[in-house]
N, C-alpha and C positions, 0 to 999 in steps of 0.2 A: 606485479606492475610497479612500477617508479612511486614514491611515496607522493615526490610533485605531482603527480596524476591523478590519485587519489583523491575520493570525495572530503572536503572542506567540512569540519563543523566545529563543536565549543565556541571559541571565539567570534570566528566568524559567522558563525547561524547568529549568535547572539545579537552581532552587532548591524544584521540584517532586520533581525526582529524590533529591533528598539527603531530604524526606521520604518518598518512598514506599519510601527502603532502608529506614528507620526500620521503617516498616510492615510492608514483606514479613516482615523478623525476627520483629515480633511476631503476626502471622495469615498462613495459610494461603490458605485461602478464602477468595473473591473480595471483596472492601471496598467498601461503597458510599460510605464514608466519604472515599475516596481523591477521590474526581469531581470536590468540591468546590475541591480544589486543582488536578487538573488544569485546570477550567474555566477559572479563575482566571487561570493562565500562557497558556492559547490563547486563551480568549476571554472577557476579563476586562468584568465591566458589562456581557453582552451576553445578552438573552434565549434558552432554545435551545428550540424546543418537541418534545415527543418524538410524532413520527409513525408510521404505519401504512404511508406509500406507499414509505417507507426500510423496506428489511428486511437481516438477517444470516443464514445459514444457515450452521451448521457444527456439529463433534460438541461434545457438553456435555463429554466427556473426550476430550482428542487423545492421539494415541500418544505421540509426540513434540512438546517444546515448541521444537524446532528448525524443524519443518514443520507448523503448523499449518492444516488444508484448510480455507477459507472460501468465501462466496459474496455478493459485494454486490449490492444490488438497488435501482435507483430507477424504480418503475411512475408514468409520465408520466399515466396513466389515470386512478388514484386520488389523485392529487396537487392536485385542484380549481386549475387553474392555475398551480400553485407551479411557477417553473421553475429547477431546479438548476445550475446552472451550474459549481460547484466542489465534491469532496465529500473532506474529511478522514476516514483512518483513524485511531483514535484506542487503545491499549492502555492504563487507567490504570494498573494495577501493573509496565510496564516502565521498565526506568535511563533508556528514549528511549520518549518515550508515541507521538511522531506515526511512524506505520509508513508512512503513503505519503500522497500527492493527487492524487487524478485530478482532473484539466480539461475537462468536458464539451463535444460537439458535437453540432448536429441530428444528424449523420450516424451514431451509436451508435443512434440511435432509443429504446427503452426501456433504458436504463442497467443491464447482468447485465455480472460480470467476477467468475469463479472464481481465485484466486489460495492465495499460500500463504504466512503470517506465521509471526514468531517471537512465543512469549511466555516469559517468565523465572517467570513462576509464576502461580497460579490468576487470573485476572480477568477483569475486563468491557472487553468489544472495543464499539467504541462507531463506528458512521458518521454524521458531520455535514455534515447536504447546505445550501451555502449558495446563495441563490438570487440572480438577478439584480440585484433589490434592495437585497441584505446582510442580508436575513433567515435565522435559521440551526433548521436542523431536524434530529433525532438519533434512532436505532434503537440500540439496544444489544442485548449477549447475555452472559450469564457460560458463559465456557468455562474448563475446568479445564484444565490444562498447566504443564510444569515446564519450565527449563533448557536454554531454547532463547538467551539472549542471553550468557551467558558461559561460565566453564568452560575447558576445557585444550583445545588443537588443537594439531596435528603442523602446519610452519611452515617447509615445503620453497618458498621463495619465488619460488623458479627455475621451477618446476612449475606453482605455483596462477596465475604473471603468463602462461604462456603458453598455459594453458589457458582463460584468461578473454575473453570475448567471442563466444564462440562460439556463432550465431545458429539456432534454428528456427523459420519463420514459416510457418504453413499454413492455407489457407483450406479451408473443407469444399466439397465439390460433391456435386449438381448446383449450382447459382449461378442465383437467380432476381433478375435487377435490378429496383432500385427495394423488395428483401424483405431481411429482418435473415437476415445468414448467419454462423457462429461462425470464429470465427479465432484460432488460437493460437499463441503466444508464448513463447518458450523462450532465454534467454541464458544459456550456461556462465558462472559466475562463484561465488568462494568467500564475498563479502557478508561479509567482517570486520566486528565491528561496534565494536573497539575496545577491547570488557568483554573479550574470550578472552585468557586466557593461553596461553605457548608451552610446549609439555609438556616441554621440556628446560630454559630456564631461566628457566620461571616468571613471564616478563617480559610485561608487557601485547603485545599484539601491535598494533599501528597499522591504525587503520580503512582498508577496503578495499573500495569497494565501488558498486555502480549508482547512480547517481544521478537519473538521468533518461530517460525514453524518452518517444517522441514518435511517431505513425503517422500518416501520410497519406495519404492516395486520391488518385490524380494530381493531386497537389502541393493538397488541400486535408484541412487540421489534420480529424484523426477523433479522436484521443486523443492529449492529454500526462500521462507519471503523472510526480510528482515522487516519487522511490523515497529511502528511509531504511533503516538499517541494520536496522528491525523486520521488516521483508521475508528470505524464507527464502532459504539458496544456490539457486544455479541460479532466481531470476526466472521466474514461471510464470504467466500472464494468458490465460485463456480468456474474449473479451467476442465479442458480437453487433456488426458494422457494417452500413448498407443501401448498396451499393456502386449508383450510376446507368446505369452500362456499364462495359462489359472496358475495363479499365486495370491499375493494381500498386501493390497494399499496399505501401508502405514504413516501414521503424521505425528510427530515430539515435539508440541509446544512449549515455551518455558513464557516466564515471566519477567519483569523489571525486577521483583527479588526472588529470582532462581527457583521458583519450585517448576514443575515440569510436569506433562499433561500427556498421555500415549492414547491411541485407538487405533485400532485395524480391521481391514474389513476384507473377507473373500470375496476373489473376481474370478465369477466358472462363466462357463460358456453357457 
């Protein structure tokens, strides 16, 4: 695709973040005022239309703005053609707005993936499914949440580096090939995001955290998400694949400083 087309960030995320601190100070509740700018910094000049076949599912207040439970949805059915091929997560009121990018395959079939973000306070979680073309389409939702992106952590670095990577991948059974079957995803990791301070001495703590996973059905791409530090600790991804015959889900997480994380799992009937 055209570089003009391309997703927006460095400069312009930055200079989206420096206003919406502005803004968090002055309101609470979610801003619709904010979108405008985010649009701007991802996808500056570019039409976004807001669709029906894009949906959100998650609570209007989450407990925690450290784990917030979501659910993304793109129904191939109701979509008249439109075909998705890349879908940004989008928070407008956090310091970092893009939380993650999934990379769609046939092989997902209809596009559901339960997962878990942060938000740093009240906003609008926004999915924009861009399609084969470069036409781009958006579902939104206002979810209330506080104080999931910064704030104080305990910064035992010895503990959180050798606890990280540590994989769960399972598929459900019975297993009917050629049918969407749920498979889930679990990697230990603490997902610094850079904003937390160290509760001893107060000092920004250094981003830490998933950057990428990637799954395949014998050695063919099913899903790559590209992971951001708006994603909760511990990495959490329940989606649907149609596997064709017994073979093994595989997933190759890496990190913000390159080490790299494998697991695989056999799928029999």
């Amino acid at each position: 695709m055209n570089t003009k087309h391309t997703i927006k960030n460095g400069f312009f995320a930055l200079l989206a973040s420096g206003f919406l601190a502005l803004s968090m100070n002055a309101q609470a509740e979610a801003d619709p005022k904010l979108w405008p700018v985010v649009k701007e910094a991802f996808f500056a000049k570019r039409d976004i239309q807001e669709v029906e076949f894009l949906k959100i599912e998650a609570p209007r207040r989450a407990e925690s703005g450290a784990q917030v439970p979501v659910t993304f949805s793109y129904e191939k059915a109701g979509a008249n053609g439109v075909d998705i091929k890349k879908i940004y997560v989008l928070v407008d009121a956090n310091p970092i707005q893009l939380a993650s990018t999934y990379h769609l395959t046939d092989l997902l079939g209809n596009f559901q993936i339960a997962t878990r973000i942060r938000m740093e306070t009240d906003s609008y979680v926004r999915l924009i499914g861009e399609s084969a073309d470069g036409k781009l389409y958006m579902a939104k939702r206002e979810i209330r949440a506080a104080g999931g992106c910064g704030g104080t952590v305990e910064n035992d670095d010895t503990a959180v580096r050798a606890a990280a990577g540590k994989i769960k991948l399972n598929v459900e059974s019975p297993v009917k090939f050629g049918a969407p079957i749920p498979a889930t995803f679990n990697i230990r990791h603490v997902m610094r995001t850079g904003l937390q301070r160290d509760l001893v001495s107060q000092g920004f703590v250094p981003a830490f955290y998933i950057n990428k996973a990637t799954f395949t059905y014998n050695g063919k791409e099913v899903m790559t998400v590209d992971v951001n530090v708006g994603t909760s600790e511990d990495p959490y991804m329940k989606f649907n694949f149609i596997p064709d015959a017994p073979g093994k889900l595989e997933v190759v997480a890496t990190d913000n400083e390159g080490k790299t994380f494998t697991h695989q799992v056999d799928v029999k009937s």
